[in-house]
C-alpha positions as CSV (number, residue, x, y, z in Angstrom):
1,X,209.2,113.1,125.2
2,X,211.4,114.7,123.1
3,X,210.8,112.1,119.8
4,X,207.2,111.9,120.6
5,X,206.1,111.8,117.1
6,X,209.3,109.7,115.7
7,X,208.5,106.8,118.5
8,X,204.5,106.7,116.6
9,X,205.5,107.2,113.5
10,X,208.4,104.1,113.6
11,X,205.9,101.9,116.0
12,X,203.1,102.6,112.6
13,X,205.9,101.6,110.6
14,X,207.3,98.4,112.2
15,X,203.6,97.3,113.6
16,X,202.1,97.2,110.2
17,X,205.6,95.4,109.1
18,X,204.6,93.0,112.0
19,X,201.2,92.5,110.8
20,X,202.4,91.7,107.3
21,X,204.5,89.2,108.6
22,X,201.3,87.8,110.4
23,X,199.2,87.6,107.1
24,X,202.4,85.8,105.6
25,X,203.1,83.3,107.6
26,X,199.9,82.7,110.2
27,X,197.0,83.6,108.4
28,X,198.7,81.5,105.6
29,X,198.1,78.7,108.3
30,X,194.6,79.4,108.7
31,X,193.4,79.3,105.3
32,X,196.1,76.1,104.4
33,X,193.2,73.6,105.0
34,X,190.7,75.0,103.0
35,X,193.0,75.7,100.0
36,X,195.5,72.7,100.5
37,X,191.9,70.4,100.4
38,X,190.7,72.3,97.5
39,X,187.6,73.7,98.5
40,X,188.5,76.8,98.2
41,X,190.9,78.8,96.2
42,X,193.8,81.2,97.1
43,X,192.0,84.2,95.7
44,X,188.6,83.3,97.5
45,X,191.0,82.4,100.6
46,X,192.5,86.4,100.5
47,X,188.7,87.5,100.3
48,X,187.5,85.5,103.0
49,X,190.9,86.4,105.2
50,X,189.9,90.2,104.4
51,X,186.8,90.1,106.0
52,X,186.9,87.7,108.6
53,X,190.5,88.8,110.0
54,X,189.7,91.7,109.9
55,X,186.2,91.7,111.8
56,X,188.2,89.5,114.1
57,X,190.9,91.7,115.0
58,X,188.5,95.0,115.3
59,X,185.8,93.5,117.1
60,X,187.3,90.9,119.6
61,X,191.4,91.5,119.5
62,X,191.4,93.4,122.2
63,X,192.0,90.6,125.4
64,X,194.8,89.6,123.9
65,X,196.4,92.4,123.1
66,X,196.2,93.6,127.3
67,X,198.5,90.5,127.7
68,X,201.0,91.3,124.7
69,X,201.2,94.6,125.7
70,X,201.4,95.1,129.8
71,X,201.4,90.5,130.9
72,X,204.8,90.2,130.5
73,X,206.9,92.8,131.5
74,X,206.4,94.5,134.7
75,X,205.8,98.1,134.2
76,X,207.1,99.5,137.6
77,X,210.6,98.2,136.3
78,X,210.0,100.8,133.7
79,X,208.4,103.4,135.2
80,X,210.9,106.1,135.9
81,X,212.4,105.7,132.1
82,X,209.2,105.0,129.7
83,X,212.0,105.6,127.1
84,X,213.5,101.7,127.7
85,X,209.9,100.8,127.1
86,X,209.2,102.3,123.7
87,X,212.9,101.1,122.5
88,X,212.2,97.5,123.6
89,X,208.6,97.4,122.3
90,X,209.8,99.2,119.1
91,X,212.7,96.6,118.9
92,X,210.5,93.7,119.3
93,X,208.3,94.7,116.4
94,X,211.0,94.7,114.5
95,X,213.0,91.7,114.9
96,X,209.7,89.7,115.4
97,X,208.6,90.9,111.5
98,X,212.0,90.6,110.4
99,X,212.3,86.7,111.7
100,X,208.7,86.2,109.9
101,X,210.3,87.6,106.5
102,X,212.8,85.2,106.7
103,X,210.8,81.9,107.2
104,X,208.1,82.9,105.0
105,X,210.4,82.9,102.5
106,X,211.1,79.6,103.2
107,X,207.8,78.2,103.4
108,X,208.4,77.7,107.6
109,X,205.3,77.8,109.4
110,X,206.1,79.7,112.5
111,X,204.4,80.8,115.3
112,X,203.9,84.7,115.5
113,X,203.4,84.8,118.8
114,X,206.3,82.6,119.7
115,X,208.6,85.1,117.9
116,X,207.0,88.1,119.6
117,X,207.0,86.9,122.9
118,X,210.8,85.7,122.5
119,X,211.5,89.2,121.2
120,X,209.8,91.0,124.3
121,X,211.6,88.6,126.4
122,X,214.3,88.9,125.1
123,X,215.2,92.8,125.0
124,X,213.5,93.3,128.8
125,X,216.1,90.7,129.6
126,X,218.6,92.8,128.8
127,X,217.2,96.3,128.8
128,X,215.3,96.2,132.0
129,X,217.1,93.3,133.8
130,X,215.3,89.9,134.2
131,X,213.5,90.4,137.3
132,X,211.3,92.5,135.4
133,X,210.1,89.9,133.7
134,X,206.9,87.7,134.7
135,X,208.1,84.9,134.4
136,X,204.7,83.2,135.7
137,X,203.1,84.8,132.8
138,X,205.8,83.7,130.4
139,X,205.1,80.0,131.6
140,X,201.7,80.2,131.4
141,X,202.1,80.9,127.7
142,X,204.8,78.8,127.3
143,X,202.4,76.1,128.7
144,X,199.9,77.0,126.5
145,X,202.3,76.4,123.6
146,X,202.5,72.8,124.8
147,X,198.4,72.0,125.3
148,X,196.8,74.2,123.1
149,X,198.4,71.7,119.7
150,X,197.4,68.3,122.0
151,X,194.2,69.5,122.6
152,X,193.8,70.6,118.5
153,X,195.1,67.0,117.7
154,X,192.5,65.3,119.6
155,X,189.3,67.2,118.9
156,X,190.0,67.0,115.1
157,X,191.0,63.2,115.9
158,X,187.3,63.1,117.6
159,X,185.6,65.1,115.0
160,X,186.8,63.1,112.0
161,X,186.0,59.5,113.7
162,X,182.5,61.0,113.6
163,X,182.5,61.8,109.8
164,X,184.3,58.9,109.3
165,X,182.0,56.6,111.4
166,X,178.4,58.7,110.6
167,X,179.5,59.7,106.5
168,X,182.6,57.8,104.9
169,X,181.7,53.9,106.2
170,X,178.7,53.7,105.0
171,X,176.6,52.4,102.1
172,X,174.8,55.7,100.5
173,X,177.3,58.6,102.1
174,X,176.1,61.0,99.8
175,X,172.6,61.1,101.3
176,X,174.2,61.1,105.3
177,X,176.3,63.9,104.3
178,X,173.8,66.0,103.1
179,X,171.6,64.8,106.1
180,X,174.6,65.4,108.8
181,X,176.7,68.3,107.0
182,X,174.1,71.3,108.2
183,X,174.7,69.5,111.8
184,X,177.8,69.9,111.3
185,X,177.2,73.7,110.5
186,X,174.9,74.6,113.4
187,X,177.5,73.1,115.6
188,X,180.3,75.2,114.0
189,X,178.7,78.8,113.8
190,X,177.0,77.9,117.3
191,X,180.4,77.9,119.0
192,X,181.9,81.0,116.8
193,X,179.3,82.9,117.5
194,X,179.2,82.4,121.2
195,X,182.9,82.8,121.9
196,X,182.4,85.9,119.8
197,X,179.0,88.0,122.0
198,X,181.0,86.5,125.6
199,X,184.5,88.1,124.6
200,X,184.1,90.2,121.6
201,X,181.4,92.3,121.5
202,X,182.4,93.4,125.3
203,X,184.7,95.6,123.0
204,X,181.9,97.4,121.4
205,X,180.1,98.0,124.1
206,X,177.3,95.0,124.0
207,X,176.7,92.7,127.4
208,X,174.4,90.1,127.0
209,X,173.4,87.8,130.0
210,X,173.9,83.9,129.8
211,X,171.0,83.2,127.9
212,X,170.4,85.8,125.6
213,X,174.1,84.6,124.7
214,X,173.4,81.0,124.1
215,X,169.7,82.3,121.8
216,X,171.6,84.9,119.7
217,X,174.0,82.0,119.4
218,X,171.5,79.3,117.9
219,X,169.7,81.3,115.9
220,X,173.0,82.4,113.8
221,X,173.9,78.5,113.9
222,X,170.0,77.6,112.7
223,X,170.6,80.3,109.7
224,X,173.9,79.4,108.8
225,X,172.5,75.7,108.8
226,X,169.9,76.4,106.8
227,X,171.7,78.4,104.2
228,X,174.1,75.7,104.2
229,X,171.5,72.6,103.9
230,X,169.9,74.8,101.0
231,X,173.7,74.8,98.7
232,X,174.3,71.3,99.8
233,X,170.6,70.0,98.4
234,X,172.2,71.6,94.7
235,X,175.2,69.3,94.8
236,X,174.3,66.7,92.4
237,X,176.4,63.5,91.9
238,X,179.0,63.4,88.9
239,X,178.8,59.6,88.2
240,X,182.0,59.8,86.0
241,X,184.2,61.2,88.8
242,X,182.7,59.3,91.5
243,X,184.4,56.2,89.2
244,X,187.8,57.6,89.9
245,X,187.0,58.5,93.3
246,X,184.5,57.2,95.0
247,X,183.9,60.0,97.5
248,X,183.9,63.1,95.1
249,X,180.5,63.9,95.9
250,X,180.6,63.6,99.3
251,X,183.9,65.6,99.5
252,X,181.8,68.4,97.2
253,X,179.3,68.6,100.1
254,X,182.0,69.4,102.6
255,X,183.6,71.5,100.5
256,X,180.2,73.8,101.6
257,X,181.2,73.5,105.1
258,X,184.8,74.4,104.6
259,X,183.7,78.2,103.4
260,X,182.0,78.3,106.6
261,X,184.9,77.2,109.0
262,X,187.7,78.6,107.4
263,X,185.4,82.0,107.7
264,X,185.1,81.3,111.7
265,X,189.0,80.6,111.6
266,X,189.8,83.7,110.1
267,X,187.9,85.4,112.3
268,X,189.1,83.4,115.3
269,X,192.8,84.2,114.3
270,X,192.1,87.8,113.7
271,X,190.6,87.6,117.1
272,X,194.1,86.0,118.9
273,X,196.8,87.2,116.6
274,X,196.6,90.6,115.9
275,X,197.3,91.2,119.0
276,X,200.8,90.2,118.1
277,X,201.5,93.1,115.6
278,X,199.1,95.7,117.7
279,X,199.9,95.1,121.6
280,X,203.3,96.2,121.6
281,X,202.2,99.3,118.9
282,X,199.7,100.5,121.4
283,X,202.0,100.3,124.3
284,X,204.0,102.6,122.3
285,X,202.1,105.3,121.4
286,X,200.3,105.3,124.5
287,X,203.7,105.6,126.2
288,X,205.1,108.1,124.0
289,X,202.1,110.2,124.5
290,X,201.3,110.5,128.3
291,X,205.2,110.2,128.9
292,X,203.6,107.2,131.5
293,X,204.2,103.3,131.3
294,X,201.1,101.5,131.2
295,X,198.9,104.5,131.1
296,X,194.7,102.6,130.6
297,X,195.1,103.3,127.2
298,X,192.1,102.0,125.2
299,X,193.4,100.8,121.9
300,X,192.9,103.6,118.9
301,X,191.1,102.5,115.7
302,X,193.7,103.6,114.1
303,X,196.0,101.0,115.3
304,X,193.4,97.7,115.2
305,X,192.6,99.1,111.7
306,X,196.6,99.1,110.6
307,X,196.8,95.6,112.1
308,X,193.9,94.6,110.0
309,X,195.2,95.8,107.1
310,X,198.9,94.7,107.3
311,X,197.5,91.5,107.7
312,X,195.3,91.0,104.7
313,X,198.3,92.3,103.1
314,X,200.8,89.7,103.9
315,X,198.5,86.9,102.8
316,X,197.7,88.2,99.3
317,X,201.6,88.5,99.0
318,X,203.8,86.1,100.7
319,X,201.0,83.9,102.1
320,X,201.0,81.0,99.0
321,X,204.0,80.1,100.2
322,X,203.1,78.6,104.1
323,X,200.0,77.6,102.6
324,X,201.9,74.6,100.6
325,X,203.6,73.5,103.4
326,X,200.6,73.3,105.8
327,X,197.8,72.6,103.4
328,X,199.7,70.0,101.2
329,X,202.6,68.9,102.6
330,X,202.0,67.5,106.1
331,X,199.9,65.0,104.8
332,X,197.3,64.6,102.1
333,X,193.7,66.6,103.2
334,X,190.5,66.4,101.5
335,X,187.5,68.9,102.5
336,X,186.1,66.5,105.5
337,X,189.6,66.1,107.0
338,X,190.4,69.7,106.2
339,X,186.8,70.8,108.3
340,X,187.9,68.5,111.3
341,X,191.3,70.2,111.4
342,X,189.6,73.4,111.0
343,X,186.6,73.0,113.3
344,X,188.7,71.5,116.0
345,X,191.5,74.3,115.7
346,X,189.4,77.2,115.6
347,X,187.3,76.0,118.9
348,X,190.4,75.7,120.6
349,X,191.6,79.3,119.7
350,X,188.5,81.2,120.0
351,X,188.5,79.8,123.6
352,X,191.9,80.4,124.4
353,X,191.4,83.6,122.9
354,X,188.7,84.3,125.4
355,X,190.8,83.5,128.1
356,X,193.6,86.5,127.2
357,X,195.9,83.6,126.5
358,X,198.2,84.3,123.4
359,X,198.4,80.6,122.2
360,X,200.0,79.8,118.7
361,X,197.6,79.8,116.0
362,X,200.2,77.8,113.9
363,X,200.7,75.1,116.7
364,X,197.2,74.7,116.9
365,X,196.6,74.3,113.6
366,X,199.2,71.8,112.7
367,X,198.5,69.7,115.9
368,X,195.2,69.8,114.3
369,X,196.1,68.6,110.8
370,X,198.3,66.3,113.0
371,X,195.2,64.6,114.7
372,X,193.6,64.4,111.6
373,X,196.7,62.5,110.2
374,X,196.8,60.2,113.2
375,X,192.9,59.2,112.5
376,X,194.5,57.3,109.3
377,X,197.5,56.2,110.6
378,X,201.2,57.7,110.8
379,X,201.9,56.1,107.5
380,X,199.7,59.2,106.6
381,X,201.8,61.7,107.6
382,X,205.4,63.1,106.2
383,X,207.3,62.8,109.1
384,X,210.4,64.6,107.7
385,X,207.8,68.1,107.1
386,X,207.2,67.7,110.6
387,X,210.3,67.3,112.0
388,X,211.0,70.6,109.9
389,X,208.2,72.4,111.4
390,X,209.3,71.4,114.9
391,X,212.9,72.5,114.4
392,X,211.7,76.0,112.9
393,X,209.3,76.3,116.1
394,X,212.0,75.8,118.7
395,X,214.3,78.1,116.8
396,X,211.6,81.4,116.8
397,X,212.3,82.1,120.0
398,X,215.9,82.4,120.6
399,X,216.0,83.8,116.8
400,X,213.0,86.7,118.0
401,X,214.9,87.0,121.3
402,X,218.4,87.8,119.7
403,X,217.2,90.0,117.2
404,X,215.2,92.1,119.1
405,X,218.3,92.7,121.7
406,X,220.8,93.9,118.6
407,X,218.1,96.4,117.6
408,X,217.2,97.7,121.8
409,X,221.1,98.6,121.6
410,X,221.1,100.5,118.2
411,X,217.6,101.9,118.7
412,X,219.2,103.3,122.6
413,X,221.9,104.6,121.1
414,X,220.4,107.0,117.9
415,X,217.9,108.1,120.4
416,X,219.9,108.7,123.8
């Protein structure tokens, strides 16, 4: 390889541009509840995306990232001219941050994954030829696209008829909150936690059985519960507030539970989208170094570090912008709709997650938010912000797809 150290230095380069697009547009979406519902705000949101995105991404990104980087493409297509590789992955990186840039800026919640998928599509298309292309794969994903928001929708639909039905219906709702909200809480860290020994500490070299699974797992949703019940017994009821709104203490008690599962959706989205920004990095430098396509590379720190990074980066920059859009815009959230959204989108991604499957964080999300909007009726929901979002969704992919084929041909040429 006769650029060896150009091809790692521009795949640092455009990765960590990739992961900044992620922290601006996607992890936006994640923390968009929990700010747009006020229980949090955007500099709490930056600290708790720091940590949790970042533990995600290091500890449990690394599924994924096998899909990203050798699912789609077939790599004997490649294998006599790794050089086509690196220019297509390189490529992809950068029209699939550049397309982020650009509807960040306009507040468009887009899927990352979409536009990286279109983008590797789209220059092995042309690059490689399309029989080099697994299309099964691609249609799984595609799929994916489609269930992964339905299924979001009705779990946070489900999840909110039992707040609704348990908390907000009845007579003294402050007590059953504080009764139900550190069930609520066990049920939450149970699930993050479990997803999180079965796929993610596999990484680091820990393999539990079944059960030792499924005991870790309740004992970190008993502590989290009982950390939880012990901040929500402080709450005390503002009588002068509850005039104007008759659930503000309620709301204040869920507020408690929205730190805890907009920490497990950070994590969960570190877990699935990082993957984005580091699966085609890794194939580079793992190409550009052993002069082999799909060399068993394990993933360098280095690399799920820059990832982590990049993202918590693109948050604290560009992220207030998607935030608006998702949190306040798509229709009006309080903390106990904004922790049915949440709980019922992270469940759905940590799984998937699991799985290998690169779903769409943002899909999920907003088919989420969706569900929860549905639970009140459509008159709840701005259908002209939707129809927005859709539009910008079905545009990523061509968009990724296009640019990413201008930049193979200039990136072939300077280098060949």
């Amino acid at each position: 390889m006769d650029y060896q150290l150009t091809y790692i230095i521009l795949a640092g380069i455009f990765g960590a541009f990739m992961a900044w697009g992620i922290g601006a547009n996607d992890v936006a979406n994640a923390m968009a509840t929990s700010v747009g519902s006020k229980a949090i705000t955007i500099k709490q949101a930056i600290i708790i995306a720091a940590v949790f995105e970042f533990s995600g991404a290091v500890l449990a990104g690394g599924e994924v990232t096998s899909t990203i980087r050798k699912g789609i493409i077939d790599a004997s297509a490649v294998s006599g001219n790794p050089e086509l590789l690196i220019y297509g992955m390189l490529s992809a990186l950068l029209a699939a941050g550049l397309w982020l840039l650009i509807a960040s800026q306009r507040g468009w919640p887009v899927s990352t994954t979409h536009s990286i998928v279109g983008a590797v599509v789209g220059f092995a298309a042309v690059g490689i030829g399309t029989e080099a292309i697994k299309w099964g794969k691609v249609g799984d994903i595609v799929l994916s696209w489609i269930v992964t928001p339905l299924i979001a929708g009705i779990l946070a639909f489900l999840i909110f008829q039992t707040v609704h039905h348990l908390i907000l219906k009845q007579k003294n709702p402050v007590e059953l909150a504080k009764r139900y909200v550190p069930i609520y809480m066990f049920i939450t860290a149970f699930i993050l936690t479990l997803v999180t020994i079965k796929k993610g500490l596999k990484h680091v070299g820990m393999d539990l059985t079944d059960v030792e699974a499924y005991v870790y797992a309740a004992i970190s949703g008993v502590i989290v519960a009982i950390i939880g019940a012990f901040f929500v017994s402080k709450i005390k009821v503002d009588k002068e507030k509850e005039k104007d709104f008759h659930f503000h203490t309620v709301e204040k008690v869920f507020g408690v539970l929205m730190v805890i599962t907009a920490s497990g959706l950070a994590f969960a989205h570190g877990s699935n989208d990082v993957a984005n920004a580091i699966g085609p990095l890794a194939a580079v430098v793992s190409t550009a170094k052993t002069g082999v396509v799909a060399a068993k590379a394990g993933i360098e720190t280095w690399i799920l570090l820059l990832g982590g990074i990049g993202i918590v980066i693109g948050l604290a920059t560009f992220g207030v912008r998607v935030i608006r859009t998702v949190g306040q815009k798509i229709t009006h959230l309080t903390p106990s709709r904004g922790f049915a959204a949440e709980l019922a989108a992270s469940t759905t991604i940590v799984v998937a997650s699991g799985t290998g499957m690169p779903i769409s964080t943002t899909q999920t999300l907003v088919g989420a938010v969706l569900g929860v909007g549905m639970a009140r009726g459509l008159s709840a929901i701005d259908l002209s912000v939707v129809r927005n979002i859709f539009a910008s969704w079905v545009i990523t992919i061509p968009a990724g797809a296009s640019l990413s084929i201008v930049f193979f041909f200039i990136l072939k040429t300077l280098f060949s």
